[in-house]
Residue, then its C-alpha position, 0 to 999 in steps of 0.5 A: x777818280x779819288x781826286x784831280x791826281x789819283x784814280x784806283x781800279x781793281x782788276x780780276x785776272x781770271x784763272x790762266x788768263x794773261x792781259x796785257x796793255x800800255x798807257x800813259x799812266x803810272x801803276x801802283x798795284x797790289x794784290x789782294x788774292x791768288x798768284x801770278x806774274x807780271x812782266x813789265x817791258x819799259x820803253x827802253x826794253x828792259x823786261x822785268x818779271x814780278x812773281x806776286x801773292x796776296x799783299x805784295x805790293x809792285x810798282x809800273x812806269x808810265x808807257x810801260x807794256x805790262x802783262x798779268x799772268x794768273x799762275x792760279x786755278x782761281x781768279x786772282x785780283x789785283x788793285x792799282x793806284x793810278x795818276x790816270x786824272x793828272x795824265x788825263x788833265x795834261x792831254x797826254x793820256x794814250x793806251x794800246x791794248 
């Protein structure tokens, strides 16, 4: 954790390579190299497709499903900004993988 509110992680999706998960926490990512999708599904059910490249920057709500798709040949990574601490401290934090 960067402090009692924010943590940060980087994610390496590998070439092809889809993951998918759901928590609590809300995303601020950014992508630091290669290509690729990300589908956000919202509690509600809205589905929102985000095309990323180096240096796009993207946002997902808490409880969001979100899956990475690598469009690359290579690995691509991703680096996020989470209120994962504040979550966490509340007692709310619940993921699905």
């Amino acid at each position: 954790h960067l402090s009692a509110t924010l943590s940060a992680q980087a994610e390496m999706i590998a070439a092809k390579h889809t993951t998918s998960s759901q928590e609590t926490c809300s995303f601020i990512y950014h992508c630091y190299e290669g290509e690729g999708q990300t589908i956000v599904t919202t509690p509600s059910g809205q589905q929102t497709k985000i095309d990323w490249v180096a240096k796009d920057t993207f946002a997902v709500p808490a409880w969001s499903m979100v899956q990475h798709h690598n469009k690359s040949s290579e690995a691509s990574f991703l680096f996020a900004i989470n209120d994962r601490p504040l979550v966490e401290s509340l007692g709310l934090e619940r993921r699905k993988a």
